[in-house]
C-alpha positions in Angstrom: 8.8 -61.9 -152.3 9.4 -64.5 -149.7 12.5 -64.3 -148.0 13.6 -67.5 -146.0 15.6 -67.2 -142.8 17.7 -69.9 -140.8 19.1 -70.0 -137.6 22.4 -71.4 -136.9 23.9 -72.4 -134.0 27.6 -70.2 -133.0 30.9 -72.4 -132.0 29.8 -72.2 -128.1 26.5 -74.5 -128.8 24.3 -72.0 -128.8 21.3 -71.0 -131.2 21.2 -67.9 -133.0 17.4 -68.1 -132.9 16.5 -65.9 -130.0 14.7 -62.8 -129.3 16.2 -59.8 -130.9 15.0 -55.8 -130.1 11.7 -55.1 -132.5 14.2 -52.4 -134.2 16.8 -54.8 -135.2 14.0 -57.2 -136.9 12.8 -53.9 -138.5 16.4 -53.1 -139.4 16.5 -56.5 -141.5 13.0 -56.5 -143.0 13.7 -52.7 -144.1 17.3 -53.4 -145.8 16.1 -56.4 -147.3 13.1 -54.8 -149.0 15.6 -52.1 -150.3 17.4 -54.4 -151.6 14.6 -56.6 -153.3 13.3 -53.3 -154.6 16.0 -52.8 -156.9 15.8 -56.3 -158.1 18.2 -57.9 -157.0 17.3 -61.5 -155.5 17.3 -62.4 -151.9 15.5 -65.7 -151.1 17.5 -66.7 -148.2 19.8 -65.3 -145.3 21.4 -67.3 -142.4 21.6 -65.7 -138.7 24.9 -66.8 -136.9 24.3 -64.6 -134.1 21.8 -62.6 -132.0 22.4 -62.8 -128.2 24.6 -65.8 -129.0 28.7 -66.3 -129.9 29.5 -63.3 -128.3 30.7 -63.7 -124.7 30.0 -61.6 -122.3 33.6 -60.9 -121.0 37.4 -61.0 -122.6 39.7 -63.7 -121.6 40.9 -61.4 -118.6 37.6 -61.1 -116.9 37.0 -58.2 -118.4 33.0 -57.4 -119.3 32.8 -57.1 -123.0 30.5 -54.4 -124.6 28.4 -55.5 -127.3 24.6 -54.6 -129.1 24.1 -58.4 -129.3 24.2 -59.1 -125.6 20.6 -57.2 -125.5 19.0 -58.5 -128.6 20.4 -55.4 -130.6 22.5 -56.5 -133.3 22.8 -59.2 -135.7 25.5 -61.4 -137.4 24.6 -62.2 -141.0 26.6 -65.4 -142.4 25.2 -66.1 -146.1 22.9 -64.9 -148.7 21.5 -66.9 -150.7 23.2 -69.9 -149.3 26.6 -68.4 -150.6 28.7 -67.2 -147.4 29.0 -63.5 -146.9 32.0 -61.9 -148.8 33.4 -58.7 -149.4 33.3 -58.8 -152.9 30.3 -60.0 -153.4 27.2 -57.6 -155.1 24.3 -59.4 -152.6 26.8 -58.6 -149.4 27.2 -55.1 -150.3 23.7 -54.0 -151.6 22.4 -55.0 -148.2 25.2 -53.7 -146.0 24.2 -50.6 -148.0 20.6 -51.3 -147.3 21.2 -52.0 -143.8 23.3 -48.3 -143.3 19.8 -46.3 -144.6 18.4 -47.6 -141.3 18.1 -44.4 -138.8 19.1 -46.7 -135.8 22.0 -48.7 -137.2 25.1 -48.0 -135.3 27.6 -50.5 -136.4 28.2 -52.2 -139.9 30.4 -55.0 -140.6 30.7 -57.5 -143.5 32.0 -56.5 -146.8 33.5 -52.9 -145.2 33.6 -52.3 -142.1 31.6 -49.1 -140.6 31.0 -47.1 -137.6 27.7 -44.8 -137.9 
């Protein structure tokens, strides 16, 4: 199956589509396979964020830590067209996809997760 992705741009202008680390693509592809596996439908998911919409220090000054800043993480805003929510079966069969992943060190969305 043929899943469609779209890029879309954060509040500060910029576009989500940039590169990402090959692990965090394989992250995405892997969970999303698991989850099209057990037959449930994916046919689309929308980036918000890769290196974009996070900034790169606090309102102080201070330099803000975060995976996205070197390609490593990835903000997921809708499934299917339908925005990501916390109660929805899509959002948390791929959060739960996503934490199978050997590298994955953070998970938010539905429930938020340290690994």
């Amino acid at each position: 199956m043929i899943v469609n992705v779209y890029f879309k741009d954060t509040k500060d202008g910029a576009p989500s589509n940039q590169q990402v680390n090959v692990r965090t693509l394989e992250c995405l592809k892997t969970a999303l396979d698991i989850v099209i596996e057990d037959r449930q439908v994916i046919s689309s998911v929308v980036i918000t964020a890769t290196t974009n919409g996070h900034p790169y220090f606090d309102d102080k000054g201070n330099p803000k830590l975060s995976d996205h800043h070197s390609g490593a993480a990835i903000d997921i805003g809708a499934i299917n067209g339908i925005a990501i929510s916390g109660s929805s079966s899509l959002t948390l069969s791929l959060q739960s996809a996503l934490n199978q992943y050997p590298y994955i060190r953070e998970n938010f969305g539905g429930f938020r997760q340290f690994i």
